[in-house]
MIDRENBA-707395 format. One record per residue (C-alpha): residue in one letter; x, y, z. Coordinates in nm, 2 decimals. Example, Ala and Ser with C-alpha at 12.3 -4.5 7.8 and 13.67 -1.06 7.14 Angstrom:
<sites>
SITE residu     px     py     pz
SITE      A   1.23  -0.45   0.78
SITE      S   1.37  -0.11   0.71
</sites>
This chain:
<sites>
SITE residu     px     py     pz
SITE      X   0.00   0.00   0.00
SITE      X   0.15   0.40  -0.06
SITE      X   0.09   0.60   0.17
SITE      X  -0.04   0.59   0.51
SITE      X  -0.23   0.74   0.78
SITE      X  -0.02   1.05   0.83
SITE      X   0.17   1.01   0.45
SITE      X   0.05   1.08   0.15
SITE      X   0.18   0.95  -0.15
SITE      X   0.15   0.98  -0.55
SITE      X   0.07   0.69  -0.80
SITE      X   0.28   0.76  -1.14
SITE      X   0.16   0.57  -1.42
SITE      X   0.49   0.57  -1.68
SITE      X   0.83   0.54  -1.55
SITE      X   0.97   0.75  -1.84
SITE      X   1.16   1.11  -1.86
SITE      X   0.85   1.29  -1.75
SITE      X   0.74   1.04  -1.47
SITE      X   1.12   1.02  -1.34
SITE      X   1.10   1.38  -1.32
SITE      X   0.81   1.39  -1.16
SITE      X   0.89   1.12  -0.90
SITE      X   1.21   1.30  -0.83
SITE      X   1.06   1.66  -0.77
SITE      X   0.81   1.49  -0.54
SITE      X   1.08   1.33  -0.36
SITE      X   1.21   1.69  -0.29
SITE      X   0.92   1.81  -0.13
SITE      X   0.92   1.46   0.13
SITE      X   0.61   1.30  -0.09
SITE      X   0.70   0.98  -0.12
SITE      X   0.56   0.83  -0.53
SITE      X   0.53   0.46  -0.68
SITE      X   0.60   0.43  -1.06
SITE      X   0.43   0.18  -1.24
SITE      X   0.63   0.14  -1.58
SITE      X   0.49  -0.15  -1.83
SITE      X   0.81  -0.19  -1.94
SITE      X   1.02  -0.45  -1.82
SITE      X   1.24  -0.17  -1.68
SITE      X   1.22   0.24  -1.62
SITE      X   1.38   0.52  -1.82
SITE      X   1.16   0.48  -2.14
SITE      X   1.24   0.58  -2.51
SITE      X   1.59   0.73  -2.37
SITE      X   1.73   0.45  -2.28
SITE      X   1.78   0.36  -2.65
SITE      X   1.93   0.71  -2.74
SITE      X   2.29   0.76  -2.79
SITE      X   2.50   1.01  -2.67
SITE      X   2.56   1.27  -2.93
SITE      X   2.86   1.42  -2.85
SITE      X   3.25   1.39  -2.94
SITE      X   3.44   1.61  -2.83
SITE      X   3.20   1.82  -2.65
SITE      X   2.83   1.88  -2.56
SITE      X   2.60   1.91  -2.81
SITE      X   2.28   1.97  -2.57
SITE      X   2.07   1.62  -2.71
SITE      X   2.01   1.56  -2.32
SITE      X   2.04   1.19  -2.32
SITE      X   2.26   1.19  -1.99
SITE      X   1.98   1.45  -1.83
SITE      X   1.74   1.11  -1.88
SITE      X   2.05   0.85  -1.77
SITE      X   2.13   1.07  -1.49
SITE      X   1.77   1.11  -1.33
SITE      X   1.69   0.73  -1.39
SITE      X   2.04   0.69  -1.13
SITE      X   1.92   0.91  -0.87
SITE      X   1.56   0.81  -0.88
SITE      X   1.67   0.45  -0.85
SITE      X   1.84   0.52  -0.55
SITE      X   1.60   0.76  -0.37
SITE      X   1.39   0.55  -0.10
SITE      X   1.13   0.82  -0.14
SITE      X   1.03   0.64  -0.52
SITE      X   0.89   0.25  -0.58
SITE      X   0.91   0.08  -0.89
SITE      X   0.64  -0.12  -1.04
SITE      X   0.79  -0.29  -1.40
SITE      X   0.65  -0.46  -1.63
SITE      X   0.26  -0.41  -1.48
SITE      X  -0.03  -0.21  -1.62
SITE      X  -0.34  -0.01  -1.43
SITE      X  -0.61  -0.26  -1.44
SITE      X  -0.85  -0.07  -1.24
SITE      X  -0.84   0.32  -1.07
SITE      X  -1.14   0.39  -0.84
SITE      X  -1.15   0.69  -0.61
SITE      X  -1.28   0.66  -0.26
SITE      X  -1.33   0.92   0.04
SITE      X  -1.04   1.12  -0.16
SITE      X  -0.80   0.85  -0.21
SITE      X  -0.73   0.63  -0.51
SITE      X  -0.72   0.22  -0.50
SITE      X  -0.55   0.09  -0.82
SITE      X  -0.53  -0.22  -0.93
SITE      X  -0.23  -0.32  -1.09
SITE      X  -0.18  -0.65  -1.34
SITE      X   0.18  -0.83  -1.40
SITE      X   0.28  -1.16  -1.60
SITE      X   0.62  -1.16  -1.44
SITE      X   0.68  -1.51  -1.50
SITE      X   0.66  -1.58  -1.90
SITE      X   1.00  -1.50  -2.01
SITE      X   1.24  -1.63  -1.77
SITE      X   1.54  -1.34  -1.69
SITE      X   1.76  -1.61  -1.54
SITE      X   1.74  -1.81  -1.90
SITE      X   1.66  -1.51  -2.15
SITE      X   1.95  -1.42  -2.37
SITE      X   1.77  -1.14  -2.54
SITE      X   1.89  -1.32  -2.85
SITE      X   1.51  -1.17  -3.03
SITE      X   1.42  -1.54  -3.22
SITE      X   1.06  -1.50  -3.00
SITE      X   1.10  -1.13  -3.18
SITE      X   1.10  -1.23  -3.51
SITE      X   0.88  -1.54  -3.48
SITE      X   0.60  -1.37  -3.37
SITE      X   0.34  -1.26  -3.61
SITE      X   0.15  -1.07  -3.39
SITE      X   0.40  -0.79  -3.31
SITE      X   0.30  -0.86  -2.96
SITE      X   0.70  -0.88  -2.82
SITE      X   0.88  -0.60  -2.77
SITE      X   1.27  -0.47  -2.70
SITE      X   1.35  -0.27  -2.41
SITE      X   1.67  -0.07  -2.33
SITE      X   1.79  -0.13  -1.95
SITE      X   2.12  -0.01  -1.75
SITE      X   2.15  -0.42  -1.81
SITE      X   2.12  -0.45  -2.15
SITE      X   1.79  -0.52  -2.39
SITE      X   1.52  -0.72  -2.22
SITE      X   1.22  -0.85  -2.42
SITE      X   0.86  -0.88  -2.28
SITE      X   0.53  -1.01  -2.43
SITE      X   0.22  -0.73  -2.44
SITE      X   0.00  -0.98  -2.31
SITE      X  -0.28  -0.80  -2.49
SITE      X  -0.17  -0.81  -2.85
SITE      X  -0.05  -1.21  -2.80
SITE      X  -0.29  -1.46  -2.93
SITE      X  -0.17  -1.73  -2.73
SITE      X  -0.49  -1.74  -2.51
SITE      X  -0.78  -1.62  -2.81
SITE      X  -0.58  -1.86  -3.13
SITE      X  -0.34  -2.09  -2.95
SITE      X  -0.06  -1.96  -3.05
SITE      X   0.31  -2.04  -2.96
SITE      X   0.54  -1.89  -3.19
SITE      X   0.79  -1.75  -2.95
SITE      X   0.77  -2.04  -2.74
SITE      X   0.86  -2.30  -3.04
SITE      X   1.13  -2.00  -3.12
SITE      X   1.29  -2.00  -2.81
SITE      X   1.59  -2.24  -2.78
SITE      X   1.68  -2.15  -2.41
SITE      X   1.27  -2.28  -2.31
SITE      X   1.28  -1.94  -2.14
SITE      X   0.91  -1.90  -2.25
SITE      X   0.59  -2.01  -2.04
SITE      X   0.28  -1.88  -2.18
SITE      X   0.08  -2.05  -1.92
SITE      X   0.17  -1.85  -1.64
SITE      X  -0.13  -1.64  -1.47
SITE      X  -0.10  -1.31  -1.41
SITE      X  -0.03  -1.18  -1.08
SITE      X  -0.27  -0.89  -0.94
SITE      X  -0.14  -0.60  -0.68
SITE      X  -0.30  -0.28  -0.54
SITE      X  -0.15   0.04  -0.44
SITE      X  -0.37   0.35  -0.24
SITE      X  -0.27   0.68  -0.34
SITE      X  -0.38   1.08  -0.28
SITE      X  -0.32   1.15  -0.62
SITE      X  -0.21   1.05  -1.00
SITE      X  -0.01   1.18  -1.21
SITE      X  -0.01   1.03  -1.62
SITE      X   0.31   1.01  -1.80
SITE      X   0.25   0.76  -2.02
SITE      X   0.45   0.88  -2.31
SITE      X   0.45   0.82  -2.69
SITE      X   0.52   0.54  -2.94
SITE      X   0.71   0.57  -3.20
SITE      X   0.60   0.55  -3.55
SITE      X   0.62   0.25  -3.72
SITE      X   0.75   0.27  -4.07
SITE      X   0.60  -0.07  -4.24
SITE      X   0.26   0.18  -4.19
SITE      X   0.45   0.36  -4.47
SITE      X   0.56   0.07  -4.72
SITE      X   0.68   0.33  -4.99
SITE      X   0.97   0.42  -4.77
SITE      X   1.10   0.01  -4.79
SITE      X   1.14  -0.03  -4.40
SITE      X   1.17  -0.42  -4.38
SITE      X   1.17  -0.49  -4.79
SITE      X   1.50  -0.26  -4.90
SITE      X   1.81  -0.37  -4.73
SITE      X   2.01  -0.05  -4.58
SITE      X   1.67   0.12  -4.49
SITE      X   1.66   0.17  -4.07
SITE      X   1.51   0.39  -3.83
SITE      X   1.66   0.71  -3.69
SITE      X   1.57   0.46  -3.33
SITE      X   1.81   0.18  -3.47
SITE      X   2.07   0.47  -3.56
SITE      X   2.04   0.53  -3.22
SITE      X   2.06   0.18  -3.06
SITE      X   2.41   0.09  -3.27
SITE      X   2.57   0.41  -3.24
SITE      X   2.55   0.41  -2.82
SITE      X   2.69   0.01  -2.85
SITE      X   2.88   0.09  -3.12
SITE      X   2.99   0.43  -3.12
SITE      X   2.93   0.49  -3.50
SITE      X   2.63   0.42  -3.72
SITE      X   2.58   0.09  -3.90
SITE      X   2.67  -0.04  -4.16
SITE      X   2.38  -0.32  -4.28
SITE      X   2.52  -0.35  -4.61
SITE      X   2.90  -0.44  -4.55
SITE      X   3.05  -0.25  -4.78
SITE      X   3.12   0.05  -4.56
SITE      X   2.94   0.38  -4.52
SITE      X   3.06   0.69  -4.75
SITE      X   2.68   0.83  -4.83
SITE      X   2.38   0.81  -4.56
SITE      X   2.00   1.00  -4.64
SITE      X   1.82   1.12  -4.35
SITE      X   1.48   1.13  -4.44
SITE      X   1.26   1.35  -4.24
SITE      X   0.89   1.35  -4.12
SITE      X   0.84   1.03  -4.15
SITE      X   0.52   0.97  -3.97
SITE      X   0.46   1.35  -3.91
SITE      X   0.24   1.57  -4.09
SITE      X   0.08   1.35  -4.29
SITE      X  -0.25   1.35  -4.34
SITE      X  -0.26   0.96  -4.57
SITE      X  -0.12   0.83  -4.19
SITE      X  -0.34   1.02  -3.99
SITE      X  -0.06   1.21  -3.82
SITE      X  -0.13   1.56  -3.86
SITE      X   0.14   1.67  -3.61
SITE      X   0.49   1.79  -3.63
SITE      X   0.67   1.56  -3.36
SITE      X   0.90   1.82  -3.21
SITE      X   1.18   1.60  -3.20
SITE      X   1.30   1.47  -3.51
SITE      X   1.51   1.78  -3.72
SITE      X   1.72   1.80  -3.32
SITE      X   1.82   1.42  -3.34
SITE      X   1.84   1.39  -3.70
SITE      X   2.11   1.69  -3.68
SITE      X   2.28   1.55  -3.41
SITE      X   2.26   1.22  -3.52
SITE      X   2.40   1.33  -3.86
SITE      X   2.68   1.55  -3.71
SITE      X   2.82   1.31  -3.42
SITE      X   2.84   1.08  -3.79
SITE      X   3.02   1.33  -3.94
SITE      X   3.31   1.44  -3.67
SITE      X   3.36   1.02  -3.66
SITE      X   3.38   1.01  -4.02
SITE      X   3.55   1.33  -4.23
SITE      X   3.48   1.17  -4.53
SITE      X   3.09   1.12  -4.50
SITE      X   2.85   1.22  -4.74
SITE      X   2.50   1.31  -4.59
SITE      X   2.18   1.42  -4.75
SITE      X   1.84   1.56  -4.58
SITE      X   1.53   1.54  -4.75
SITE      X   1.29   1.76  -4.55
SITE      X   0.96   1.93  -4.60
SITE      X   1.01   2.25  -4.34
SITE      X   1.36   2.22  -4.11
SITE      X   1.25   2.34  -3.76
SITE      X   1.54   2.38  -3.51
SITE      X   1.57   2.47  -3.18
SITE      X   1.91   2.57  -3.16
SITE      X   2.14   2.70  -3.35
SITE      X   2.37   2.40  -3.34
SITE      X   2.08   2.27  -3.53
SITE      X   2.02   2.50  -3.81
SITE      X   2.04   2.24  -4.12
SITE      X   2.05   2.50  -4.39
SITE      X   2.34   2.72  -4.20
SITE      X   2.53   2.38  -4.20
SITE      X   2.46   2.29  -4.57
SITE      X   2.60   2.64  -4.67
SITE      X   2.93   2.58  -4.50
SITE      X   3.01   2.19  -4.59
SITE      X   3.03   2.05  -4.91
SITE      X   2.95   1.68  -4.78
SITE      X   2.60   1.80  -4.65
SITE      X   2.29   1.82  -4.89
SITE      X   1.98   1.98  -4.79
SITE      X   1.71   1.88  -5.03
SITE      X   1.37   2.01  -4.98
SITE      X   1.17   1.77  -5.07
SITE      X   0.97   1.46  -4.96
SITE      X   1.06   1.14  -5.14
SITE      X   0.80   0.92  -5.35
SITE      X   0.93   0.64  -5.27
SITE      X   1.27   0.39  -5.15
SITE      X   1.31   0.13  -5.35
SITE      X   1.60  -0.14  -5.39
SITE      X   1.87  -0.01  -5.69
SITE      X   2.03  -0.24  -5.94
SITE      X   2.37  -0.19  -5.71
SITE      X   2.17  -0.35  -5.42
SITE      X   2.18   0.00  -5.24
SITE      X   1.84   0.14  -5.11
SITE      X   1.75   0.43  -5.39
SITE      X   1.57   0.76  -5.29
SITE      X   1.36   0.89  -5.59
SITE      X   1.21   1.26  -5.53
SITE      X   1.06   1.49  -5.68
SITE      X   1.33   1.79  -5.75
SITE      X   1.21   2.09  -5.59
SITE      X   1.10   2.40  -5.83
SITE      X   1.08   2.13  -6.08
SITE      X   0.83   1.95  -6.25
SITE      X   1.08   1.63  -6.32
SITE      X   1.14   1.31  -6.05
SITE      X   1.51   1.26  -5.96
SITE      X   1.66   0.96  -5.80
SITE      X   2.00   0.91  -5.58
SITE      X   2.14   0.56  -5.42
SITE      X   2.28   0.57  -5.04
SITE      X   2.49   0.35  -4.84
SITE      X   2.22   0.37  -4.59
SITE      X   1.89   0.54  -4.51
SITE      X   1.81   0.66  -4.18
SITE      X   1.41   0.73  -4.16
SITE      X   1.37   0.96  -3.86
SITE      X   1.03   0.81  -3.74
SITE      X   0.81   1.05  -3.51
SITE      X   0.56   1.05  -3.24
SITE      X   0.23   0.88  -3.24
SITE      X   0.02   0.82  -2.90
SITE      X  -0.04   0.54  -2.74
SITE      X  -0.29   0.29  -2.87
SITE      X  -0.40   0.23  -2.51
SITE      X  -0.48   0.57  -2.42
SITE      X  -0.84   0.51  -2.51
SITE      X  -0.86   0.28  -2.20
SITE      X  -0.70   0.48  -1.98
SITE      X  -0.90   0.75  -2.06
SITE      X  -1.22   0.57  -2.03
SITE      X  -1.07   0.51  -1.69
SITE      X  -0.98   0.81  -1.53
SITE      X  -1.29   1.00  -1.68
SITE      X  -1.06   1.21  -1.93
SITE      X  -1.08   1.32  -2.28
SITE      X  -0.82   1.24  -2.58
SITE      X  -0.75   1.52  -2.82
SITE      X  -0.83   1.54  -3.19
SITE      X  -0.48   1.34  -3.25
SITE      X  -0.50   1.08  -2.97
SITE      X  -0.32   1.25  -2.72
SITE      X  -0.42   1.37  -2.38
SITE      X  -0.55   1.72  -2.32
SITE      X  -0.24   1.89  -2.12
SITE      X  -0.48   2.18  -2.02
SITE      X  -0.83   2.33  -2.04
SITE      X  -1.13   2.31  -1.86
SITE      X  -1.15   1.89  -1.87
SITE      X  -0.82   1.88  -1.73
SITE      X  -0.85   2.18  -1.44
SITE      X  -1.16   1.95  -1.35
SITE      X  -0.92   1.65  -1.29
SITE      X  -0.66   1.83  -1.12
SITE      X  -0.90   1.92  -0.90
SITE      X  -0.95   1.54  -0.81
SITE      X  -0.54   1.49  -0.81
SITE      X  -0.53   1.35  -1.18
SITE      X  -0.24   1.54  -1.37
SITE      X  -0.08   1.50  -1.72
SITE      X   0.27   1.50  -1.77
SITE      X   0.54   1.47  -2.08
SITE      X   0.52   1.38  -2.40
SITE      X   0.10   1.18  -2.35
SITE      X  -0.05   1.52  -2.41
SITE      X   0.17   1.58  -2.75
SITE      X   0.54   1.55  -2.88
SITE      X   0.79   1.65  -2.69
SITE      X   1.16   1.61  -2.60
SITE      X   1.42   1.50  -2.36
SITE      X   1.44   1.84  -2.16
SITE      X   1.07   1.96  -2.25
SITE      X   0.93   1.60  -2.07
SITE      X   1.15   1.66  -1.75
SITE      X   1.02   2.01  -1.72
SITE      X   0.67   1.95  -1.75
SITE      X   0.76   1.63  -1.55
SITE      X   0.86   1.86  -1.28
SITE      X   0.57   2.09  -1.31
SITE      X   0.33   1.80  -1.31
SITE      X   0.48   1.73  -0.94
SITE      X   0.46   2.09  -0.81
SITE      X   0.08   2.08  -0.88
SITE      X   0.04   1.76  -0.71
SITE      X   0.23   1.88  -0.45
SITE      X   0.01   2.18  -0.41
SITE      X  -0.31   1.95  -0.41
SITE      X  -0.20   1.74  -0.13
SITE      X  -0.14   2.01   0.05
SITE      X  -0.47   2.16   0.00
SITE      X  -0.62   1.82   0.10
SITE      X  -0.44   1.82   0.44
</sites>
């Protein structure tokens, strides 16, 4: 149970950026918080980032989110709850009773080699990959697997180790607390929604998030076709601001990492050859300023333009055909690699918790960070944190993670 007679504590659904920052500012003020992360482990989509700079700081934030995960594992103010989801939140005499739901026991740690067969023999999508201070650890969405509705045992027959026992029940918990805070955070879009881009079908096509994995293992970015690296394409927006995918939004986040991506690449390779293709370039900083950087380096190509399509070329490298801006005609270019820098979508449960906490989704599937709707819930000790109410980044999540706190502190306070 949180909390107590003379204690009151905060329940913190998402053990990401926002909800570490939140836990942590609470923590500050003596309010003691329980995170409940359905992850397999806390830190959320920054744990897969990479460190951008070289030589010096180039402001990508990725040890802000490292850092605060270190602290707030250590402070005996904040409890974790991993891999479990809110089941059931009912609010009684001005406290809430959620019911938590874990399967702790289907992929055994102790035999799990995070060697990703189950991954890839799973035609449900229902496994995924998780960053920890440990290493990648896999877990099974118990929702999307068809084990229990079709039978199914794909990962199990996959799994060499017998790491994997779908018949384990799920285990229930419940935690009290004086107030909520949401910080559920975003997914990340998922390319194959997009199959003229060739994520899965062209060799050398990957995701600015797989950039991102192999450059903080391997301190450079891949190489998928083995014939070394000498011209990379970052394609932008893909997954934002397109009405065909129903994402109408700008994501924030993708010209900063792309940049930074595309400059740590460049300072570990002189010799480096890297195009943009880009519908509006939107920096926020001047470290960032794509066009600025064009102007000044003859290896850097800023091409305003969105491509048609990435198919495979008669070399075997993926090929980028675009329409050629201020021109009527379609041009066409081959790259070593492609990095597609993938944006923000909302979750696809934030229907249910809605439905649950008696709140509203916007017009784009996120939460509503503010408005009547939302005052209405505060006033109940429900707040909305990070990047569930619309994109954001690294240092914009810990601040409003913060904020989030500092109004939940204020209510409990109020409720003394």
């Amino acid at each position: 149970m949180l909390g107590g007679a003379a204690l009151k504590g905060v329940l913190i659904i998402g053990g990401g950026t926002a909800g570490i920052s939140a836990a942590r500012t609470l923590s500050r003020f003596g309010i003691q918080s329980t995170i409940v992360e359905k992850a397999p482990c806390v830190g959320g989509q920054a744990n897969e980032l990479a460190c951008k700079g070289v030589r010096e700081c180039v402001k990508c934030d990725v040890c802000l989110a490292v850092d605060d995960v270190t602290y707030a594992l250590q402070d005996e103010n904040i409890h974790f709850v991993t891999g479990a989801k809110v089941e059931l939140l009912e609010r009684d005499l001005g406290r809430y009773r959620v019911t938590l739901e874990s399967y702790p026991g289907i992929i055994d740690r102790s035999k799990c080699m995070a060697c990703a067969r189950c991954l890839d023999a799973c035609s449900s999508n229902a496994i995924g990959r998780y960053m920890s201070r440990e290493g990648p650890l896999l877990q099974i969405d118990i929702d999307a697997c068809k084990h229990d509705t079709e039978g199914c045992h794909e990962c199990q027959d996959a799994c060499e180790r017998e790491a994997i026992d779908l018949d384990q029940e799920a285990e229930g918990q419940q935690v009290e607390a004086d107030a909520v805070i949401v910080a559920t955070g975003s997914t990340p879009f998922d390319p194959k929604l997009d199959p003229r881009l060739g994520y899965g079908t062209v060799p050398g096509v990957i995701t600015s998030l797989e950039a991102e994995r192999f450059i903080n293992l391997m301190g450079t970015l891949p190489d998928p076709l083995g014939k070394g690296v000498a011209k990379v394409a970052f394609v932008q927006c893909v997954g934002s601001r397109d009405p065909r995918l129903q994402a109408h939004l700008c994501s924030k986040v993708c010209c900063k990492y792309a940049m930074k991506l595309a400059r740590q690449a460049a300072t570990a390779n002189k010799a480096l050859n890297i195009s943009f293709f880009f519908m509006d370039w939107r920096p926020t900083d001047r470290q960032d300023d794509l066009l600025a950087w064009a102007r000044t380096n003859d290896k850097v190509e800023a091409i305003r333009s969105r491509p048609a399509e990435i198919v495979l070329g008669e070399d075997g490298r993926p090929t980028v055909r675009y329409a050629i801006p201020d021109d009527a005609g379609i041009a066409e270019s081959g790259f070593d690699l492609v990095v597609l820098s993938i944006g923000l979508r909302p979750n696809s449960d934030n229907k249910t918790l809605a439905d649950m906490l008696g709140a509203r989704l916007g017009p784009h599937g996120f939460f509503f960070g503010e408005g009547k709707m939302v005052s209405a819930l505060e006033s109940k000790g429900i707040f909305f944190t990070g990047a569930c109410t619309g994109p954001k980044d690294i240092e914009e999540s810990a601040m409003d993670g913060a904020a989030a706190a500092s109004k939940a502190a204020r209510y409990l306070e109020a409720e003394r």
